[in-house]
C-alpha positions in Angstrom: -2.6 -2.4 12.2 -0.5 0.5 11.4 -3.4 3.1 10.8 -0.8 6.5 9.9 1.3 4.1 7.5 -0.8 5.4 4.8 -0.4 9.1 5.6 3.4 8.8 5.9 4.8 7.1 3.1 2.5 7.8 -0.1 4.7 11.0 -1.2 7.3 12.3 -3.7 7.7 15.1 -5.2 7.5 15.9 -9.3 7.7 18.7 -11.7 5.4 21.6 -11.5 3.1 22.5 -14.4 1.8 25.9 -15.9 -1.7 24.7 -16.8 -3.7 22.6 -14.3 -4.6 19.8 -15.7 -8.6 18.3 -16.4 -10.1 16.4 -14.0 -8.9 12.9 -12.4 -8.6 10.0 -10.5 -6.7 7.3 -9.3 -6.6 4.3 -7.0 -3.9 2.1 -5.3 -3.5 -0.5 -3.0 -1.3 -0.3 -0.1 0.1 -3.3 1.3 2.7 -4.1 4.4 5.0 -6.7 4.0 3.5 -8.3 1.1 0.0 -8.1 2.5 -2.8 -5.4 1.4 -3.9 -3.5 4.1 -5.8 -0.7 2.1 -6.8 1.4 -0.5 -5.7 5.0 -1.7 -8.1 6.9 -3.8 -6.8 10.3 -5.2 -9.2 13.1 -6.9 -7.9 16.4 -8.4 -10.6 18.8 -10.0 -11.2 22.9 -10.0 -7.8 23.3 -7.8 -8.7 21.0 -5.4 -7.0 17.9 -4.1 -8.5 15.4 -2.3 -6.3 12.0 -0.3 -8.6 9.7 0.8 -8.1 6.3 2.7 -9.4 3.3 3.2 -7.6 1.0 5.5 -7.4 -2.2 7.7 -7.4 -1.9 11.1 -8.4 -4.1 14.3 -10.6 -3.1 17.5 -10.2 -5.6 20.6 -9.5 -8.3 17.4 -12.1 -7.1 15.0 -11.5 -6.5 11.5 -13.1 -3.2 10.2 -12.2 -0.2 7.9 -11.3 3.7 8.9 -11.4 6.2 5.9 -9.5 9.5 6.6 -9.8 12.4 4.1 -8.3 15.2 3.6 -9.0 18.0 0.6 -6.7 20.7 -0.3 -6.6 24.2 -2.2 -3.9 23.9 -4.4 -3.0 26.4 -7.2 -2.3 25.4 -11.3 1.5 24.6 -10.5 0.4 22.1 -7.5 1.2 23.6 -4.8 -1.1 24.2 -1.2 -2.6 27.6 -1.8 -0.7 30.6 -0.4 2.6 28.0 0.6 5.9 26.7 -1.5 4.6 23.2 -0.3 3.2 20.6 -2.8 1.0 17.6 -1.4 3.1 14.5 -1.6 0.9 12.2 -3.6 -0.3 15.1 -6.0 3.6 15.2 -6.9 4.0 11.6 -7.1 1.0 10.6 -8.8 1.3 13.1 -12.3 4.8 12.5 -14.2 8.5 11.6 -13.3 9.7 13.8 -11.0 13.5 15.5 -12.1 16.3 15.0 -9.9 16.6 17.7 -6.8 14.8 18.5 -3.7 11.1 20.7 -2.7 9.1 20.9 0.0 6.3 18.3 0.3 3.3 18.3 3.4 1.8 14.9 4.0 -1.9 14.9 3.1 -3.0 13.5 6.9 -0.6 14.7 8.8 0.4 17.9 7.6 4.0 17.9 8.2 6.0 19.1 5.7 9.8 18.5 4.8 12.6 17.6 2.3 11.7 15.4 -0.6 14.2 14.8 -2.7 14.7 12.6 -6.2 18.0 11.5 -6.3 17.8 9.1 -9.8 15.9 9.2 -12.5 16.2 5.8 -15.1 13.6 6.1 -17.4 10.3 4.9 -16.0 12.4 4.5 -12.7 12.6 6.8 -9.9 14.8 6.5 -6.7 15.3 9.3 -4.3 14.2 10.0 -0.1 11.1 11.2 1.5 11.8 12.6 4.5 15.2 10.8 4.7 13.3 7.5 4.2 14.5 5.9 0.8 11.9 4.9 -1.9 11.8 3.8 -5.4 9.0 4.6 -7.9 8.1 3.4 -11.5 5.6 5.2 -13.9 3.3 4.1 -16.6 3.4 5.1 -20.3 1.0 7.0 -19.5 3.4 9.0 -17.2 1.2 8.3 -13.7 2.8 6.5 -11.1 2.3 2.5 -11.2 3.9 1.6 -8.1 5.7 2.7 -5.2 7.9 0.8 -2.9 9.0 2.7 0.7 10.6 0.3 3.3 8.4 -2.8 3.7 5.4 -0.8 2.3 4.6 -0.9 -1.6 1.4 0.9 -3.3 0.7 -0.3 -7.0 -2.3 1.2 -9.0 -5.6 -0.2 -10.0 -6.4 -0.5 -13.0 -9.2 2.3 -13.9 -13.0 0.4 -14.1 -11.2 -2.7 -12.0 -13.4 -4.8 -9.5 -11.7 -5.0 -6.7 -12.3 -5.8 -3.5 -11.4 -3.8 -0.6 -8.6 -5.2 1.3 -11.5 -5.4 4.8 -13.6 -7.0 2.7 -10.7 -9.7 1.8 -10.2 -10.0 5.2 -13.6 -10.4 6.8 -15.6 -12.0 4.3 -12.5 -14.2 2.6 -12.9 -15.7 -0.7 -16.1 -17.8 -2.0 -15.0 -21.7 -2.4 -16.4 -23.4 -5.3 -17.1 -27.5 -4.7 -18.0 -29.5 -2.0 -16.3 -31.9 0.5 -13.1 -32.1 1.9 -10.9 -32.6 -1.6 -7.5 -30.5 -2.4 -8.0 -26.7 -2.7 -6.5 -25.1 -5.5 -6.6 -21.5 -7.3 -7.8 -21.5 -11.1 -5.8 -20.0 -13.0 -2.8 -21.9 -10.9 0.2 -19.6 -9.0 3.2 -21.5 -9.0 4.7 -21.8 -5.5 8.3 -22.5 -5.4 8.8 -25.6 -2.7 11.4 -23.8 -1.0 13.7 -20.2 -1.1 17.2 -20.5 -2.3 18.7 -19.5 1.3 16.4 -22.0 3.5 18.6 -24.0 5.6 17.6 -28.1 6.2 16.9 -28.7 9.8 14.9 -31.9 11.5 11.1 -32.1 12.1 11.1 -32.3 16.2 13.0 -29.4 17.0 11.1 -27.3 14.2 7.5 -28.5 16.1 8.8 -27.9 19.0 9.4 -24.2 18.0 6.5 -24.1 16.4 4.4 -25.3 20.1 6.5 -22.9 21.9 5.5 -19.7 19.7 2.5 -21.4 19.8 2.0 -20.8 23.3 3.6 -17.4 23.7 0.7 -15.8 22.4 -2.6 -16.2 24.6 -4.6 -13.5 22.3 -5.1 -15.0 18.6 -6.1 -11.9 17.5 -4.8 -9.2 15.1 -2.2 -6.8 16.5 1.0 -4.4 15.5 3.0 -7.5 16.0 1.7 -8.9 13.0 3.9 -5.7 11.2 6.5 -6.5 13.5 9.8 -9.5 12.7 10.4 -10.6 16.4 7.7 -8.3 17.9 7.3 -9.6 22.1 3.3 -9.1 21.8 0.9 -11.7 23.5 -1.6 -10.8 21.1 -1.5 -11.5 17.7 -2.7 -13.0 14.4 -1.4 -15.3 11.8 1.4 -13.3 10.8 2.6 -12.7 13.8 2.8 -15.9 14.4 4.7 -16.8 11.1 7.3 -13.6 11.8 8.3 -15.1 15.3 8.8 -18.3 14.5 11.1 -17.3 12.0 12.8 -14.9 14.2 13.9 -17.6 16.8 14.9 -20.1 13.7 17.1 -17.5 13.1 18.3 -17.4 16.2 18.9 -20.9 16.3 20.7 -20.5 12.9 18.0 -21.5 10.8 16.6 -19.8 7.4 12.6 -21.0 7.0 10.0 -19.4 4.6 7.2 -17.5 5.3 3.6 -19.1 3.6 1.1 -16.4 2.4 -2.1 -18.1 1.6 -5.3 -19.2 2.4 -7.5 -21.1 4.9 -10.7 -23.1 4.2 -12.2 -24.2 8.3 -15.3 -25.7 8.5 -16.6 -25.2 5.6 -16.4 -21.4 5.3 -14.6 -19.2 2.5 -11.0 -19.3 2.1 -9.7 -16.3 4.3 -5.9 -14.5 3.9 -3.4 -16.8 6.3 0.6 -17.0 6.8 2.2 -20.0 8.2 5.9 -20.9 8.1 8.0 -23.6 5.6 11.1 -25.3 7.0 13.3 -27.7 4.8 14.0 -30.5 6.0 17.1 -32.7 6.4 17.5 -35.5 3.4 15.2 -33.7 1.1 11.5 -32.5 1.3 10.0 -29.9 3.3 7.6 -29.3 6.3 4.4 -26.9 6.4 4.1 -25.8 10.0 0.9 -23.2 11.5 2.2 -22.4 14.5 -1.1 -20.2 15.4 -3.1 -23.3 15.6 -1.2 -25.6 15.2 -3.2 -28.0 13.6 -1.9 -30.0 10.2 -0.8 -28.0 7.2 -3.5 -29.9 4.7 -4.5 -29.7 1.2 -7.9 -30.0 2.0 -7.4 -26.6 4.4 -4.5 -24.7 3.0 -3.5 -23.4 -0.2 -0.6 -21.5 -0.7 -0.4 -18.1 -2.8 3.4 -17.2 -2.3 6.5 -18.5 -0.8 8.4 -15.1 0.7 11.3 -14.4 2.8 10.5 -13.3 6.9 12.1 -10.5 5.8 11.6 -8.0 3.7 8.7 -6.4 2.0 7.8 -9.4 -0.1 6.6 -7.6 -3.1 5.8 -10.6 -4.8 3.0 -11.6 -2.1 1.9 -8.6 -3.0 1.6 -8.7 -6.1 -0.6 -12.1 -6.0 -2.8 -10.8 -3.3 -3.6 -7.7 -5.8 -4.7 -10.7 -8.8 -7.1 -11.9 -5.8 -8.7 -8.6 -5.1 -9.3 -8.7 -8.4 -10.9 -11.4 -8.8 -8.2 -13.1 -11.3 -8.1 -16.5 -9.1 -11.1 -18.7 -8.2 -10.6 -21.0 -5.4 -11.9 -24.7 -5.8 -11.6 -27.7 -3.9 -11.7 -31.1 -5.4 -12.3 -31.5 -9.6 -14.6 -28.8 -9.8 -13.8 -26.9 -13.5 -15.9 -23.9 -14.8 -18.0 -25.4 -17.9 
């Protein structure tokens, strides 16, 4: 996992004030390519800032969590102590910024560079950090609701929320409520479009025979940067690398599928974070494939959450998985209904 993605794209800059303000806080979720890989929690108090992460990474295909924090002396106007420099997500995080460039410094890092704001439309902010393009959108309450930089996008938790960390989503998965081997299903119900506008029909043998051969081409089912990666030439790597290459080579081949975000029910266990690949099919209909283990897409195993493009930073994924670390979706399998 990319364990510096948080330090280098939470940043922007915004207008300086004359009065520091009272005491705060604020959380977000960051997620890659539609899928949350951590948490950002942001404190500022007494002139000091502090960036704190929490985010997914994986050790020899373990899932765990490394927290990096950094505090900084900033004055009333929000700028590092004794410098012209104003910590990126301090200037993001308090109020639209106004069109025109200052000099931010990373929290992690400490690099510092251009940050400029190139559009403001109302509540919507467009501009570059560090030459890389992003687009913000603030609250009514003037603090920043989400940010979208590349593939990555960060979108605030509601203060008070439960939420569970994105590890936590990933190690321990989801509790399923019912027994046997019935339909799973998420109450309240996500509507999952049966295919994307730009899929392209193609015929079931060729697509399992893709589907075998990415199969094969990676010996580690584990985890790894390919699963950031469209087309990455890993032999390691976990579900969504597995999703991203197969999609790659359709491409090749001249065909469009759609990547599956969702979740996987084996043996019995909780229903853990997954990604598998759609192709539609020639004469109507479509076919789930899982090329990392390539055993039947089923009902009774799978249960979709979102239907996304291979890519693109699939915001809407996103989006869903945020309602889950929420706890807005129960899984069930078969007709069990709360009372």
């Amino acid at each position: 996992m990319p364990a510096l993605l948080v330090a280098l794209l939470l940043a922007l800059p915004d207008k300086p004030v004359n009065t520091e303000p009272p005491e705060r806080s604020a959380r977000y979720v960051f997620a890659w390519r539609g899928v949350p890989v951590g948490t950002v929690n942001l404190h500022w108090a007494a002139g000091r800032f502090t960036y704190e992460s929490h985010h997914l990474h994986t050790r020899e295909g373990q899932v765990g969590e490394r927290v990096r924090e950094v505090t900084l002396r900033v004055d009333a106007a929000g700028h590092v102590e004794g410098t012209h420099a104003v910590p990126q997500a301090l200037w993001l995080w308090r109020a639209p910024p106004a069109v025109g460039c200052v000099t931010g410094r990373e929290e992690l890092s400490g690099q510092e560079g251009p940050h400029c704001v190139t559009a403001v439309h109302g509540a919507q902010v467009e501009g570059t950090l560090l030459g890389a393009a992003f687009r913000a959108r603030y609250g009514e309450d003037g603090e920043l609701a989400s940010l979208e930089v590349g593939d990555s996008r960060f979108t605030r938790a509601a203060p008070g929320a439960r939420l569970r960390a994105p590890p936590e989503l990933f190690a321990a998965g989801l509790p399923v409520e019912g027994r046997g081997m019935g339909p799973l299903r998420l109450e309240p119900a996500l509507e999952v479009p049966e295919r994307l506008p730009d899929m392209t029909a193609w015929a079931v043998a060729p697509a399992r025979t893709l589907a075998a051969r990415v199969h094969a081409a990676f010996p580690s089912k584990a985890p790894s940067a390919a699963d950031w990666r469209v087309g990455a030439d890993a032999e390691a790597g976990g579900c969504l690398a597995h999703a991203l290459r197969f999609a790659k080579l359709a491409e090749r081949a001249g065909q469009r599928v759609g990547v599956v975000h969702g979740l996987l029910v084996v043996d019995g266990g909780p229903a853990r974070p997954h990604a598998w690949v759609r192709v539609a099919l020639k004469g109507g209909g479509t076919l789930d494939l899982d090329p990392t283990s390539l055993d039947e897409v089923s009902p009774a195993t799978h249960v979709a959450v979102a239907l996304v493009p291979a890519d693109g930073p699939a915001l809407e994924a996103g989006e869903r998985w945020l309602a889950l670390l929420r706890g807005e979706h129960r899984v069930v399998r078969g007709a069990t209904r709360r009372e």
